[in-house]
C-alpha positions in Angstrom: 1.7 -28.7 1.9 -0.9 -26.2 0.2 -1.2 -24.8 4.1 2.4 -24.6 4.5 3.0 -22.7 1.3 0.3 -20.3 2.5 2.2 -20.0 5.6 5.4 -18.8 3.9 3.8 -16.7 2.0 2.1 -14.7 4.8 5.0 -14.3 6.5 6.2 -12.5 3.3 3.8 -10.3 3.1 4.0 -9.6 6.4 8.0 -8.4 6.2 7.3 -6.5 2.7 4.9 -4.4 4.1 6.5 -4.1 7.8 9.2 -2.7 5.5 7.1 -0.4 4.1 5.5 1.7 7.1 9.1 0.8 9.3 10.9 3.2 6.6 7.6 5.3 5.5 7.4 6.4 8.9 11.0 7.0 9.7 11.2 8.4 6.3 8.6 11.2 7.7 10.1 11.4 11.0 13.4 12.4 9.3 11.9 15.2 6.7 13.6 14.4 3.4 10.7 16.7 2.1 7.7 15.2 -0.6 10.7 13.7 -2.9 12.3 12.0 -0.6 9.4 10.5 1.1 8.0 9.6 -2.2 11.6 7.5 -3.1 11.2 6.4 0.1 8.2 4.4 -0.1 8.6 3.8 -3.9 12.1 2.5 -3.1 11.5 0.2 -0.4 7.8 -1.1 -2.0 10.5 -1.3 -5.7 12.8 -3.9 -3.6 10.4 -5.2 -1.2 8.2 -6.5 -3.9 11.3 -7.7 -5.9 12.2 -9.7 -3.0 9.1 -11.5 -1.9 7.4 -11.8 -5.5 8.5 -15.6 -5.9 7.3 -16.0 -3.2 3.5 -14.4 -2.5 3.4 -12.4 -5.4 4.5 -9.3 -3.8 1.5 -7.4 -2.5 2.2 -6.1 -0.2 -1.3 -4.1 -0.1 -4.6 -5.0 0.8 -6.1 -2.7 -2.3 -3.7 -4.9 -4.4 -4.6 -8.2 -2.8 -8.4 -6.8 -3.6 -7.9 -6.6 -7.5 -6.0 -9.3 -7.9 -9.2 -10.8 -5.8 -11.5 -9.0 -8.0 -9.4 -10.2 -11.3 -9.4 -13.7 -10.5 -5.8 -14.2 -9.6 -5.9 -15.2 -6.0 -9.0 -17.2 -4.0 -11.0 -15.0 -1.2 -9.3 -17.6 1.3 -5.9 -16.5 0.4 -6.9 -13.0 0.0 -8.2 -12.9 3.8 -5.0 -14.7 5.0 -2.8 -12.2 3.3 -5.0 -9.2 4.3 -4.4 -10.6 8.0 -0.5 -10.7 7.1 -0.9 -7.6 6.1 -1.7 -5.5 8.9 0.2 -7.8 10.9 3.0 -6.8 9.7 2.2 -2.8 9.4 0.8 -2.7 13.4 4.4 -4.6 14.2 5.9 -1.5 12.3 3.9 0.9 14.0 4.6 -0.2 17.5 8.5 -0.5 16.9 8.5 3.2 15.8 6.7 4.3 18.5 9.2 2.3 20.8 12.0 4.2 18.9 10.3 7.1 18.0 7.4 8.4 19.8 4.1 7.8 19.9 4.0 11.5 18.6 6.4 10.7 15.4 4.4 7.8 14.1 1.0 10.2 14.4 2.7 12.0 12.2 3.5 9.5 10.2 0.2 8.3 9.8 -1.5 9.4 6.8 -4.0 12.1 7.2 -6.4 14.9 5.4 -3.6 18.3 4.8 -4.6 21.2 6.7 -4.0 25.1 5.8 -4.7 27.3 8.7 -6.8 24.3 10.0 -9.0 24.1 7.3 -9.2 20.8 5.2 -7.3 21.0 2.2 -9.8 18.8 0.6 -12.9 16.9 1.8 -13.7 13.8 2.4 -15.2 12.6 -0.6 -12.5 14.4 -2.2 -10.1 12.4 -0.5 -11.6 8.8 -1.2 -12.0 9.8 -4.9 -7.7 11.3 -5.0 -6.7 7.5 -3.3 -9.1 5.7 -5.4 -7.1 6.9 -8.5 -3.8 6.6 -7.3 -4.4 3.6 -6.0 -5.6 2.7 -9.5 -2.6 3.8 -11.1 -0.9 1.2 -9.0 -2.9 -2.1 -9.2 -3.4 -1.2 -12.4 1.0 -1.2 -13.1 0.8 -4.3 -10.9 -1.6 -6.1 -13.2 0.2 -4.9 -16.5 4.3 -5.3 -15.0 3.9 -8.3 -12.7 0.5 -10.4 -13.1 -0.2 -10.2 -17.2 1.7 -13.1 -19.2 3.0 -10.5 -21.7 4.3 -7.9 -18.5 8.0 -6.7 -19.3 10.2 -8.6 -16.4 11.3 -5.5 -14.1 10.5 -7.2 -10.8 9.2 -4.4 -8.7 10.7 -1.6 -10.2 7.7 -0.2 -12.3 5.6 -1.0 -8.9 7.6 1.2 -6.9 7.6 4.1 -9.3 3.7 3.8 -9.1 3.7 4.3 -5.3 6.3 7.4 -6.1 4.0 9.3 -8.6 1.0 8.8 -6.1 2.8 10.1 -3.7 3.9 13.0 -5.3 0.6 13.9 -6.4 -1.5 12.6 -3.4 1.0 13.2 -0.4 0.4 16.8 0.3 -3.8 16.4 -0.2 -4.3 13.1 1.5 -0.5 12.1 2.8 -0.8 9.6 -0.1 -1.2 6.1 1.5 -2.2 3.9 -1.5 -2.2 0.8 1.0 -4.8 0.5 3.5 -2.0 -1.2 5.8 0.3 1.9 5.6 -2.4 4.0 7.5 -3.6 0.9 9.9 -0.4 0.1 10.9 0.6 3.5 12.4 -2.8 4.3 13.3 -3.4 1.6 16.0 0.1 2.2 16.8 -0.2 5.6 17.9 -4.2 6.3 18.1 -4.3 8.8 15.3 -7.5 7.4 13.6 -8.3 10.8 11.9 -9.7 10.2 8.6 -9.2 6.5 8.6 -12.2 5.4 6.5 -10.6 7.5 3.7 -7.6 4.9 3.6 -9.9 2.0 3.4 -12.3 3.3 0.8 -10.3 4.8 -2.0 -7.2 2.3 -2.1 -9.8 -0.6 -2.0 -12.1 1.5 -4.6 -9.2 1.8 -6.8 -8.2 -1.7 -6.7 -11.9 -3.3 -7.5 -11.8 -0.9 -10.3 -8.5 -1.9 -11.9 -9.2 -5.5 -11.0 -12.6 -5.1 -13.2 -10.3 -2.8 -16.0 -7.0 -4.9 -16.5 -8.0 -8.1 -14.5 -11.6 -8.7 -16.1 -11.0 -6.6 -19.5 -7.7 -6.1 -20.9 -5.9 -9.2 -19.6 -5.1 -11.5 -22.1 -3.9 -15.1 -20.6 -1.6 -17.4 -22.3 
């Protein structure tokens, strides 16, 4: 039974976050400008999470599944299981976009460095430190609207608008990924791995760090 709930709860994650980088990326493809990509993603992560909370929790995220790890809210054998569900279901994404899309469409969909007269709008370092707060900002609203006993029930709402603001901050620096799986997906989809260690080491940064702040610290269980 305890398998079988696992199960279920991978293939959630694995549909939440195929949503995400399926409308992320045609989001992009279709230029509704920063705004509009930001609603986009906040949007779909707002319902997405709403709809598979009861179910796995609603992560959605590999940084979130981190700090929920790192907090003590989910074992490391569930964590790896959803981390595989993870980027299952972003690479399935990625690959239908490309079938529908292009292989060029979903490059540019990936999330990447910003460039001004092909010069690096910021560095590296820069970039891991911009998606480690961000990224922050959200597992830290996951922990205090979802995972504390005393959280306000908004389902995914307040979740979404975290992905929005860090998208409108980060999006035209670092493209703004918050989610590990939202530059994986597309990335082995398409072969744009430019900057890919940046997407793995902030987001995941981020989340030990608000797994240590609201999970270890401010948390107050019933």
């Amino acid at each position: 039974m305890e398998n079988r709930n696992l199960l279920r709860q991978c293939v959630a994650e694995a549909i939440g976050t195929f949503a995400l980088i399926f409308i992320g990326v045609g989001a992009i493809y279709n230029n509704p400008g920063l705004l509009g990509v930001a609603l986009a993603h906040g949007l779909t992560i707002a319902v997405m999470v709403s709809a598979t909370g009861g179910i796995s929790g609603g992560h959605l995220n590999p940084a979130v599944t981190f700090g929920l790890l790192v907090g003590g809210k989910i074992s490391f054998r569930d964590s790896v299981a959803y981390w595989v569900a993870q980027l299952a279901g972003a690479t399935a994404a990625g690959f239908l976009c490309v079938g529908l899309l292009g292989t060029a469409a979903v490059a540019g969909g990936t999330p990447d460095i910003s460039a001004l007269n092909g010069v690096p709008v910021v560095s590296i370092c820069q970039a891991i430190i911009i998606e480690a707060v961000v990224t922050f900002f959200l597992v830290f609203v996951v922990y205090g609207s979802a995972v504390d006993a005393r959280a306000p029930k908004i389902g995914g709402l307040a979740i979404g608008l975290a992905v929005a603001i860090g998208i409108l901050f980060a999006g035209p620096l670092t493209g703004g990924a918050l989610n590990p799986a939202r530059t994986f997906g597309p990335a082995l989809a398409s072969g744009h791995w430019n900057n890919h260690l940046v997407y793995w080491a902030g987001p995941m940064l981020g989340g030990l760090l608000a797994g240590l702040v609201y999970g270890r610290f401010l948390i107050r269980e019933k």
